[in-house]
N, C-alpha and C positions, 0 to 999 in steps of 0.2 A: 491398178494394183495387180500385182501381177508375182510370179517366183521365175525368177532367173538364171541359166546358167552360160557358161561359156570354156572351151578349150582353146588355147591356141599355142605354138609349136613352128617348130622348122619345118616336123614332117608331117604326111598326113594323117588326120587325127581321126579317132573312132566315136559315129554318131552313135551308135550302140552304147558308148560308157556317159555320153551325154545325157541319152534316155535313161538313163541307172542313176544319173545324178538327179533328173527331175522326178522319177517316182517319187521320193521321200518328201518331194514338196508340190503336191499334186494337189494339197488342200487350197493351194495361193490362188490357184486357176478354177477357173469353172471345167466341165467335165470335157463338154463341146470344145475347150480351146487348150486342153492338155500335149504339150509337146507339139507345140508350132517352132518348127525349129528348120536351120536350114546350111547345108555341107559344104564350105569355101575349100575344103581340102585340107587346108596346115590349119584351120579355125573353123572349130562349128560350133552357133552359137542356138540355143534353144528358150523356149519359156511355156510357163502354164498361164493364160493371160485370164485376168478377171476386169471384163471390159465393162467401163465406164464413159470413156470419150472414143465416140462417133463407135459406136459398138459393133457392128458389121464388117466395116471397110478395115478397120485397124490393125490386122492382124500382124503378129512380128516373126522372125525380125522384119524390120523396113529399112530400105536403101535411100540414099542421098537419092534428091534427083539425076546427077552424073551417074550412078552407079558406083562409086566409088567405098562408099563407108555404109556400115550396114549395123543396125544397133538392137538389141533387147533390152528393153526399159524397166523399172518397177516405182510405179510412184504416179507424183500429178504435176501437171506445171501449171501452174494459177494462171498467168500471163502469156500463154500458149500465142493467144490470140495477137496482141499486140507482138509478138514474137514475128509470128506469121507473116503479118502484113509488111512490118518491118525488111522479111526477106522478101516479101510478092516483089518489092520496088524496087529491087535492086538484082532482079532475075531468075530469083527461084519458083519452080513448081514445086506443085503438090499432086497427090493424089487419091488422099485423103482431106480429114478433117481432124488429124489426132495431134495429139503434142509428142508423140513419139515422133513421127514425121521432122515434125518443130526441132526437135533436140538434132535432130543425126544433120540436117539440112545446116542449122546452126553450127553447128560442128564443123563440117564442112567449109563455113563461109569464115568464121570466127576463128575459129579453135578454140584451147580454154579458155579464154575470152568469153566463151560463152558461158561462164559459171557464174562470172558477175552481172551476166542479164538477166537469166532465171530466177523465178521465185516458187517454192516451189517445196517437194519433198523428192527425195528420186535416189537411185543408185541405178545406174545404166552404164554399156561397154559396148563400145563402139571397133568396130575392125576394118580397117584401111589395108581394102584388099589389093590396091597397087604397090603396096611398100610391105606386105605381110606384118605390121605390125597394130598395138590396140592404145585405146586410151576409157579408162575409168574411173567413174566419179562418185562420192557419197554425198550429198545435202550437208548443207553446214551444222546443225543438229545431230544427225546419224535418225533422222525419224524413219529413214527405210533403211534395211540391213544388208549388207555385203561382205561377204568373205571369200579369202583366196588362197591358193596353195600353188608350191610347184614342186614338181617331181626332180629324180634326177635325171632325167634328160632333157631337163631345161623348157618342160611344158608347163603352162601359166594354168591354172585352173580358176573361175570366179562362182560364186553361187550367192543366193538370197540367205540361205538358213547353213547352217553346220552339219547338218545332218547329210545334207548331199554331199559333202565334200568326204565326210568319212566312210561313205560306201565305198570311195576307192581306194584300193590295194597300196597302188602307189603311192599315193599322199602318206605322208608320216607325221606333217602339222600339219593345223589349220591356223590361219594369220588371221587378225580382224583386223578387215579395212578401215581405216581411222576415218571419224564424221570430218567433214572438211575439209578433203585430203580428192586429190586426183593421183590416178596412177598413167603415167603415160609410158609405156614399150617395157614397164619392168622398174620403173624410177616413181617412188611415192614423193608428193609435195602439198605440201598444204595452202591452199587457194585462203581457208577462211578461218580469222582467229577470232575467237573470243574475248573480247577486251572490256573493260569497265574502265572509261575517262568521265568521269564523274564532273559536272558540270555546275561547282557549288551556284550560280546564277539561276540555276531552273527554279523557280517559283511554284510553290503548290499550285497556282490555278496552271498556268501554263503547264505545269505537268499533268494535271486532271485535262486536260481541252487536248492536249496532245495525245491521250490514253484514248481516248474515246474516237477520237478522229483516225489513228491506227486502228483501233481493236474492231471497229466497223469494218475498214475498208478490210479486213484479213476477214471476218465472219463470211462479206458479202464474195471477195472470191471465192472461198472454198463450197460455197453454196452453190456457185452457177451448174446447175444442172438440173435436167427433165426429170430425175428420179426423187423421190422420195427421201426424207433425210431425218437421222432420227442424231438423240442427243446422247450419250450417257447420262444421267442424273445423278449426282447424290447429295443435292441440298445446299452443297456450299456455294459459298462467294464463286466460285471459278466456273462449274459446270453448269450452275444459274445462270451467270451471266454470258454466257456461248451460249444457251438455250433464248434469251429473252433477247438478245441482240439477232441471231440465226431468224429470227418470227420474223422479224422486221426487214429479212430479205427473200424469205424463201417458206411462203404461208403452209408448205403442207410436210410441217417439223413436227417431231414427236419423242415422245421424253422415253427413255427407258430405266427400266430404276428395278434393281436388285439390292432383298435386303428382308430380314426377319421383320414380321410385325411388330416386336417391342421394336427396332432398330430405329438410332434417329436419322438417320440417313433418309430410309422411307417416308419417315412421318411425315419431314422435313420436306422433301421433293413431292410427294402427293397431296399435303398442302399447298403447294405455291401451284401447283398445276388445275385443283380444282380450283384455287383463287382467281385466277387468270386466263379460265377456261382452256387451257391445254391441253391435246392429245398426251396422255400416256400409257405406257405399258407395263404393269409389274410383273418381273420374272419370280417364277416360286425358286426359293432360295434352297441350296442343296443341304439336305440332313447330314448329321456328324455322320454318316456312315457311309454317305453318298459323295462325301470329300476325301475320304480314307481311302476310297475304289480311285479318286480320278487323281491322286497326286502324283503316281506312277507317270498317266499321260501327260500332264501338268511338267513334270521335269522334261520328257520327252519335247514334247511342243516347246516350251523356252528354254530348251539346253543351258541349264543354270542350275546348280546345288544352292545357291543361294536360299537362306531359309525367307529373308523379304520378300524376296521376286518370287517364292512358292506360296506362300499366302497371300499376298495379294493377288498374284493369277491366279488363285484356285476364284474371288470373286469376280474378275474380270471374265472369266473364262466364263462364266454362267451368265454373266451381260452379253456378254457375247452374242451367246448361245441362242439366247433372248430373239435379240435385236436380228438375228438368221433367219429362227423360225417365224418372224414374223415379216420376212421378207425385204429386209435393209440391204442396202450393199453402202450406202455412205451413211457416215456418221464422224459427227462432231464429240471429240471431249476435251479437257480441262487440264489437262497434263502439259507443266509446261513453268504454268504462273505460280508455284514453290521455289521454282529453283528461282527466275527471274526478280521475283517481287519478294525475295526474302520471307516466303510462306511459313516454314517448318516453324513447329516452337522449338527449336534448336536457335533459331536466331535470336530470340528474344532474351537467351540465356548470354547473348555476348557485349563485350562491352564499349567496344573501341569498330570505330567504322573499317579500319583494317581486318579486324576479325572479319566481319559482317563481308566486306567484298571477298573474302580471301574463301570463304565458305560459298559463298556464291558464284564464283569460278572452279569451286570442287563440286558443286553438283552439279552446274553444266558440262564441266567435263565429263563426270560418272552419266549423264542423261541415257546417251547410246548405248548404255551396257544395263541400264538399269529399267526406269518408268517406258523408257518407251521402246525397248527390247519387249518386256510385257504386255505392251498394251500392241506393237505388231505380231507377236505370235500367238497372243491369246483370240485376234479378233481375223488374221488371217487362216486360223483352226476353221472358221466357219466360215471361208473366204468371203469377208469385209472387209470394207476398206474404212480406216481410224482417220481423222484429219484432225493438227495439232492449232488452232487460230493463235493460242501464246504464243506460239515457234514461230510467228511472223518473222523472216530477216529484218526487216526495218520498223517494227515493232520492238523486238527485242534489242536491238541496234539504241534505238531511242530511251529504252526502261534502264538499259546498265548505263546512260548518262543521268541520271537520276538521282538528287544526293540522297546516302545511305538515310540519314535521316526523317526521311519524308516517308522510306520502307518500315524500317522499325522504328515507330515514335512515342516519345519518351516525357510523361507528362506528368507533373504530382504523384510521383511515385509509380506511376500506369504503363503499363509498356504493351503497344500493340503492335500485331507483325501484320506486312502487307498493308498498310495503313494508304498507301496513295493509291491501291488498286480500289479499297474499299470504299476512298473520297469517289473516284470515277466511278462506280459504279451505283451512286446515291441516284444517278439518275432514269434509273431502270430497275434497279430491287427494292425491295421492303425490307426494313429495317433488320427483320429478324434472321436475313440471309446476310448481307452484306458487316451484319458484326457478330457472324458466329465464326466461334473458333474452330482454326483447324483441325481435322478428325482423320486419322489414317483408315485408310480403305477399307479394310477387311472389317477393322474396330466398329466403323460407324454403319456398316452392313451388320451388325449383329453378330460376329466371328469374335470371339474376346480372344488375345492370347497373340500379341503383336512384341510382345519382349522376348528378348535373346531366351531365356528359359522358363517354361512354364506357359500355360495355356491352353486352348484347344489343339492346336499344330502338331505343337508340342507333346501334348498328350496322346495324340492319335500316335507317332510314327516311334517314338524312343521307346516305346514299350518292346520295340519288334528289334532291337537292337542292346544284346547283352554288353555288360563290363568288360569281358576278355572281348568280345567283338571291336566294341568303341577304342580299346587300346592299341590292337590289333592294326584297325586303319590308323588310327592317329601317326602309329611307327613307321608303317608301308607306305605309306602319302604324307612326311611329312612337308612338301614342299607346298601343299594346298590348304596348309594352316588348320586342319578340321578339330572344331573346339567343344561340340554338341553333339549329341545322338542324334539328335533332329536330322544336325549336318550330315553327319556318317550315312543315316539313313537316306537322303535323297543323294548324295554321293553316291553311295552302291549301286542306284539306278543311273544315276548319269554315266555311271561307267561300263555298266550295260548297255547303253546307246552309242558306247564307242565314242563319246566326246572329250575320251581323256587327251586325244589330239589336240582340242582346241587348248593348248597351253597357254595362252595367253589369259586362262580363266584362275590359274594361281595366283595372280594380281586379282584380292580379294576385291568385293567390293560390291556393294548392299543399297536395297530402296532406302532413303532420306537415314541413313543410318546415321547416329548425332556423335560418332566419333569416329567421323570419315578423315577431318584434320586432323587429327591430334595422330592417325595410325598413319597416318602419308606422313606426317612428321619425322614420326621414330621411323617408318624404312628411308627415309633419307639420310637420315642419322644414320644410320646405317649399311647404305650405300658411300656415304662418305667416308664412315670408318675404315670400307674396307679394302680403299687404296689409300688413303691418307696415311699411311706409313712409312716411317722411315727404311721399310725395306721396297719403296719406289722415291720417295720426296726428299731431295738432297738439302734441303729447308723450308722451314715452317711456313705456311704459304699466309701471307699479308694481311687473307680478306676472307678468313673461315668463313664470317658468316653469309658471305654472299657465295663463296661455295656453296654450302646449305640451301640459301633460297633458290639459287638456278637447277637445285638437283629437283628440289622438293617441288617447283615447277613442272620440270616434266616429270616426277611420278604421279602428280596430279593431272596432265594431262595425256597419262599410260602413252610417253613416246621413249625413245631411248636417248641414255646418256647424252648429250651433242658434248664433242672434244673437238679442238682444232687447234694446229701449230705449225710453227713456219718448217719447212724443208729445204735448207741450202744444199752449195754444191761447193766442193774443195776440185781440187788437184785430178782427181778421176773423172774420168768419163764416161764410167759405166759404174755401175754400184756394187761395193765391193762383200766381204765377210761383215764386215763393220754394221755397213745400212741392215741386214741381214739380221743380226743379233739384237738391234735397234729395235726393228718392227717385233722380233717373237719377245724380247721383254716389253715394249705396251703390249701385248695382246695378254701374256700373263697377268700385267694390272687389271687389263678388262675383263679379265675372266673371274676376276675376285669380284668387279658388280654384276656379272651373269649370276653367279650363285645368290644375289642378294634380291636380284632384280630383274624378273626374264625376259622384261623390254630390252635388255641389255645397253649395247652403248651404240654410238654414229661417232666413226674420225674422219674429218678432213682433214689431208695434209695439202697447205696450202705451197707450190713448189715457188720459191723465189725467185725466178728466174728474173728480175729486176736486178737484186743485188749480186746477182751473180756476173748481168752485164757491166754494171756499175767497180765491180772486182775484174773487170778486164776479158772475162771467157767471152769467145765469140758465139754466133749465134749458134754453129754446128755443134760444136762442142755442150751448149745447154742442152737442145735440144734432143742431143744425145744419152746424156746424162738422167736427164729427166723420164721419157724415155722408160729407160731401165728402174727407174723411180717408179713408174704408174704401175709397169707391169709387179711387182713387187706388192703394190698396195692391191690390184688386186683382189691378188692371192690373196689376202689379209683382209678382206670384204671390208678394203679403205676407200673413202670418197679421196680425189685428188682434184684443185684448181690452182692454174696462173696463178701468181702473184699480179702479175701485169693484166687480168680481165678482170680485177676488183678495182682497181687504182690506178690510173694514171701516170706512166712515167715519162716525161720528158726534162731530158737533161741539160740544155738548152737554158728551161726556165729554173732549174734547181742553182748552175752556175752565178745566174743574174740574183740570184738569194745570197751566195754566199756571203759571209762579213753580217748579214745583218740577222745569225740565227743567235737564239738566246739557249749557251748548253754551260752547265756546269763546268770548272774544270776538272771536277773526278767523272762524271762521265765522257767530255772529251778525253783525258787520259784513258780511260778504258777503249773507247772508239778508233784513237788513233794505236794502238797498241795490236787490235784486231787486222786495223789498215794494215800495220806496215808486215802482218803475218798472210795477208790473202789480197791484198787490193796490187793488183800489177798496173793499172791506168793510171793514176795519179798519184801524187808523192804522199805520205799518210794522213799530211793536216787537210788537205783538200780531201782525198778519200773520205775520211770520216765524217768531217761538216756535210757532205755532199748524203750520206749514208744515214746521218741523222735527220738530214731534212727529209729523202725521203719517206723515212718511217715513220715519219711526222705525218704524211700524207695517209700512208697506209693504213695506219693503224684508226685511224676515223672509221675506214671503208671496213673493216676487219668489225670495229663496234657494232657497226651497220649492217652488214649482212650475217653476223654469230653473233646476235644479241642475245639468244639464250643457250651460248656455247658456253666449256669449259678451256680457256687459252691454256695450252701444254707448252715449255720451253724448256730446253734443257741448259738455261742461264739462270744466274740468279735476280734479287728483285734489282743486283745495279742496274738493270736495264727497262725496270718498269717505265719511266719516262719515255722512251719511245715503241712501248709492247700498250696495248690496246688494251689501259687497265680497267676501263669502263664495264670488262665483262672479269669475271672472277681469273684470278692466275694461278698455275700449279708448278709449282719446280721441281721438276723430275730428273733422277738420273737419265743414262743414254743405254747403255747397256746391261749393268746391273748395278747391283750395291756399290753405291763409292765411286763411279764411273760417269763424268761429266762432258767429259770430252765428246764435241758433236761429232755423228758417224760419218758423217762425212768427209769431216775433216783427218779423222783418227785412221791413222798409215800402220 
C-alpha cells in the first residue's frame, strides 16, 4: 500500500512539483520510505511506500528486468507468486521478492494482458522509457484510488488521492480514473465490466458449496503474510464472517471493534469474541465534541461533501485510529457483500428481480466513489492497509450469477435480504449473527442520526451555517445540487481544500443511499430531454425507451454519453464549409448534455470508406478525404475508425450473394435512387443490392462493438433495416433546423 504519483510530457519534467504532489499524501507511506522517487527526464515517477511484501528489498519505482518500463505501484497482488514463477520459465529475473517487480515484468512480457491474470487490488503506471510513453491501471472494483490531470502543455499528471493533484497551479480539473479502466499513452478503455448473467439453474446448495469454496480461498490469500492481521468488527453477518473464516488461515487475527457501550454493534462483536476465545480490541469511541473538532479533517482526508461518506468516516476514522495505535498494518473488512449479495434493506423494499439487479449494478458502480473511497482514506490517514475478501474477482464474478431470489427471499409474507450469504455462512456463525439485520455503520456504533435531516451530524454542523448563508451557496453552486446545512457546511470546507477541481464530484452520489435509482433515472430523463428536440431530431426517434435505458446506463456507470455514426464521402476530396458546420452543430447538441451531465458525451465517427469504394472512389481519393475528416474530428475531441477494421469487405463474395438478398421494394427504391445519385461502378440495381448486403454485414459489427452507444444518422427510420437497430437510433438534422441533407454530399 503505498501513495502514488507520476509526470509525464514531451519535455523534461520537474522532480520538485512531484515532491509537491506527494507531500499531501505522505500519510500513505511510512516515514522511512517518503518520496522514493526517480527522474526519466520527460517522466518522473515518485511514491510514499507502506511496505508489506519483501519489505527491505522493494523499494520503487522498479524496472523490468530489460530496463525498459519502470512502474510505482499502490495495492497488493494476491497471486504475485504464481505470477512470478509463471515469468521465471519463460526467462525473467528478479530481484526482488515483490509483486511490484511481478506487475512491471508482467507488463513487459504480456501487456494489458496482464489485467486479466492479476488478482488483486492495485492502481499502478508504468513508463516505457524507449518509446516516452505510459500505461495505467485501476482494479476492477476501484478498491485503490487514482486520479489524473493534464495541463495545457499536453503533460499527463496521475496521483493516489485529489489532494496532490490540486497543489498544482497548472491543473485546472482533476478526472477520476474509472475502476476497470486502463489508460494507455493518453487513451482510457475499460478491461472489466460489471455484469449480472443470472443463471436461473444455480441451486441453493450449489450456491452455498460455491460461496464457501470462494470466500475461503479470497480470506486465505489476503492473509499470506508474516505480520499480524487484525479484522474490523461490528457484529454483523459480513465482518463475522471475514473474522471467523481469516482464524482458520492466519491464527494470530484480532478483532477491532469501535462503538459506544449501549451500542449494539459492540455488544454484538464482544460477545462472539469472548465466546469463541478471540483476540479483541475496543477503541474508546469519540465524544460529540470530539467528532465536531475532526469533521473538518474527516472532509480533508476523503475529499467528499458527502453527508454519508462524512458520518460514517468520522467511525471508521477512529477504527482506524485504533487498529494503528495498536500496531496493524493489515487488516480485513466486510465492505463489499451489500452491494453483491443485495444487503441494504433498500432491496427488500423491491419487487420485481429487474429492480433488484438493476440496484445492484448501481451500487457497484457507486462502490469506488463511495464505501471503499472511505474505508481507503480513512484507514490510509494512519497508513494501513484495508483488504476487501467480498471484492474477490471470481467471487464476485460467481455471486452476480446467482438467481435474484435466493438474495432476497420471499416467504409467508417474510422477506429477507442477503439470504444465500446467510445459508453459507450457517456453517461458521451462531445463529444470532448470521440472522441479524443489517445496521448502518455509524447507527450500530452508537452515532444516531444517519437520515438526510436531523440527528447527531446534523446537529453538530447546521447550526454553524445561517439561512442567508445556506441560500447563498445553494445560488453560487448550483451545479453541485447542495440541499442541507449539513451539505453546505462540509462543502465550505471541501472548497477550502481546493477540491472544487475535482468536477466530476457534482455527479452526486452517497453511501447505500436508497434513492440512488430513482435520481439516475430523472437525470437521464433529463439528459434525454435535452437534445431530444425538434431543434436537433428531424423525427421522432422509434425506440425512446431504449434511448432512456442506454443513457441511464452510463449515468450509472459515471461514463459519458457514447454516440456513433456513419461518415461518408461525396464528390470532394478534402472536406469542405458543409463537413464544417456538421461537426459544430453536433457539438452544440452535446453541449446541451454537458450542462445536464459533466461526464458529458464520446462520438465516434465511424468513416465508411467501404461504401465509398463500393461508390466507385479510388483508394487515393478516400484516403484523402478521410484524411481531412480525422483532422477535423480532432479538433472536435471526436474518436474516428474504418468502416473496413470493424467488418469485413469483400466484393468478390457480396457479388456471388446477389439475387439471393431478401430487401423490400420501398427500400430497394430508396437504395437504388441513392445508387443512381453516387454509385459510378455499377449500374443502380446492382449498386444498391450490393450496398444492402453490405450493411447487412456491418451493422452486426456496429451492434457488437457500440453496444452501449447511441447510433446518430442523418436518414430517416426508412433505412433502419440496414442501420444497426439493436442499439437505440436518433435522427438528426445535418446542419441545422430543417437540414437533412449529408455534409458530404451538400455542394
Amino acid at each position: 500500500m503505498c501513495g502514488i504519483s507520476a509526470i509525464i510530457g514531451k519535455n523534461k519534467q520537474d522532480i520538485n512539483r512531484l515532491e509537491k504532489m506527494l507531500v499531501p499524501i505522505a500519510h500513505r507511506g511510512e516515514k522511512k520510505y517518503f518520496n522514493e522517487s526517480a527522474d526519466f527526464g520527460t517522466c518522473v515517477l515518485g511514491m510514499n511506500r507502506l511496505a508489506i511484501v519483501d519489505r527491505e528489498r522493494a523499494k520503487q519505482p522498479i524496472s523490468s528486468s530489460d530496463g525498459r518500463y519502470h512502474i510505482v505501484f499502490n495495492g497488493e497482488i494476491y497471486n504475485y507468486k504464481e505470477l512470478q514463477n509463471e515469468l521465471k520459465e519463460i526467462g525473467c529475473s528478479f530481484t526482488t521478492d515483490s509483486d511490484t517487480e511481478v506487475l512491471v515484468n508482467g507488463y513487459a512480457t504480456w501487456g494489458e494482458k496482464l489485467l486479466d491474470k492479476v488478482s488483486g487490488m492495485f492502481a499502478f503506471f508504468i513508463y516505457d522509457s524507449k518509446e516516452n510513453t505510459f500505461f495505467a491501471a485501476r482494479d476492477p472494483f476501484g478498491v485503490k484510488p487514482l486520479y489524473w490531470a493534464k495541463d495545457n502543455d499536453k503533460n499527463y499528471y496521475f496521483a493516489s488521492e485529489i489532494k496532490s493533484l490540486v497543489e498544482i497551479e497548472v491543473i485546472k480539473t482533476v478526472n477520476l480514473f474509472p475502476s476497470g479502466h486502463f489508460m494507455n499513452n493518453g487513451k482510457l478503455k475499460k478491461y472489466f465490466s460489471i455484469d449480472t448473467k443470472i443463471d436461473e439453474n444455480i441451486t441453493e446448495e450449489t450456491a452455498v458449496n460455491k460461496i464457501r469454496e470462494l470466500f475461503d480461498h479470497s480470506i486465505k490469500i489476503r492473509t499470506q503474510t508474516d505480520l499480524p492481521v487484525a479484522v474490523y468488527l461490528s457484529g454483523g453477518i459480513d465482518s463475522t464472517a471475514v473474522l471467523a473464516t481469516a482464524l482458520k488461515y492466519h491464527k494470530d487475527t484480532t478483532a477491532i471493534i469501535v462503538g459506544n457501550e449501549q451500542s449494539t454493534d459492540r455488544q454484538i462483536a464482544v460477545q462472539y469474541c469472548e465466546e469463541n476465545s478471540i483476540k479483541y480490541i475496543v477503541g474508546v469511541p469519540p465524544t460529540e465534541e470530539e467528532l465536531a473538532k475532526t469533521i473538518p479533517e474527516i472532509i480533508r482526508m476523503t475529499e467528499s461533501f458527502e453527508p454519508n461518506m462524512i458520518r460514517q468516516s468520522a467511525v471508521s476514522y477512529f477504527i482506524a485510529k485504533t487498529a494503528a495505535e495498536k500496531g496493524f498494518k493489515v487488516i480485513l473488512c466486510g465492505e463489499g457483500s451489500d452491494e453483491i449479495f443485495a444487503g441494504y434493506p433498500e432491496f427488500m423494499a423491491l419487487n420485481t428481480a429487474k429492480e433488484i439487479e438493476q440496484k445492484i449494478l448501481s451500487f457497484l458502480s457507486d462502490l469506488h466513489r463511495t464505501q471503499l473511497q472511505r474505508v481507503d482514506r480513512t484507514s490510509m490517514a494512519f497508513t494501513t492497509e484495508v483488504r476487501e475478501p467480498f471484492l474477490d474477482k471470481d467471487l464476485v464474478k460467481f455471486v452476480l450469477t446467482i438467481p435474484l431470489a435466493l438474495k432476497v427471499w420471499r416467504e409467508n409474507g417474510k422477506v429477507v435480504s442477503k439470504y444465500i450469504l446467510r445459508k453459507a455462512m450457517q456453517d461458521r456463525l451462531p445463529q444470532y449473527i448470521y440472522d441479524r439485520e443489517k445496521v448502518v455503520l455509524s447507527e450500530g456504533a452508537g452515532f444516531k442520526g444517519n437520515q438526510k435531516v436531523g440527528g447527531l451530524f446534523y446537529d453538530i454542523v447546521s447550526k454553524e451555517i445561517s439561512d442567508q448563508e445556506f441560500e447563498k451557496y445553494k445560488k453560487d453552486y448550483t451545479d453541485w445540487n447542495l440541499e442541507t446545512k449539513e451539505e453546505v457546511y462540509y462543502f465550505k470546507h471541501y472548497l477550502n481544500f481546493g477540491y472544487e477541481k475535482a468536477v466530476f464530484n457534482k455527479q452526486r452520489t452517497t453511501v447505500n443511499k436508497t434513492d440512488t435509482q430513482q435520481n439516475d433515472t430523472k437525470l437521464a430523463g433529463e439528459i434525454l430531454e435535452s437534445f431530444d428536440t425538434w431543434q436537433f431530431k428531424r423525427e421522432q426517434p422509434k425506440t425512446e425507451e431504449k434511448l432512456l435505458e442506454t443513457i441511464l446506463r452510463s449515468v450509472r456507470s459515471k461514463k459519458p454519453i457514447e454516440f456513433v455514426m456513419y461518415w461518408g464521402k461525396g464528390e470532394r476530396d478534402i472536406i469542405g464549409e458543409k463537413e464544417k458546420e456538421a461537426i459544430l452543430y453536433l457539438k452544440k447538441m452535446l453541449s446541451m448534455i454537458l450542462e445536464k451531465y459533466p461526464f458529458g458525451s464520446k462520438v465516434t465517427l465511424i468513416l465508411t470508406d467501404t461504401h465509398a469504394e463500393l461508390n466507385g472512389h479510388t483508394k487515393s481519393q478516400i484516403n484523402q478525404y478521410f484524411d481531412s475528416v480525422i483532422t477535423l474530428a480532432r479538433q472536435a475531441k471526436f474518436y474516428t475508425t474504418n468502416l473496413s477494421t470493424l467488418a469485413i469487405f469483400d466484393e468478390q463474395a457480396l457479388m456471388k450473394k446477389l439475387g439471393g438478398e431478401k430487401i423490400s421494394d420501398e427500400l430497394l427504391n430508396i437504395l437504388v435512387e441513392s445508387s443512381e445519385k453516387h454509385c459510378k461502378k455499377y449500374n443502380p440495381d446492382i449498386g444498391a443490392k450490393l450496398y444492402y448486403l453490405q450493411n447487412l454485414i456491418e451493422k452486426k459489427e456496429i451492434e457488437k462493438s457500440f453496444s452501449e452507444a447511441i447510433f446518430l444518422t442523418y436518414n430517416g427510420n426508412e433505412l433502419d433495416e440496414i442501420f444497426p437497430n439493436k442499439i437505440p437510433i436518433f435522427y438528426m438534422y445535418s446542419i441545422k433546423k430543417g437540414t437533412s441533407v449529408k455534409p458530404w454530399f451538400d455542394s
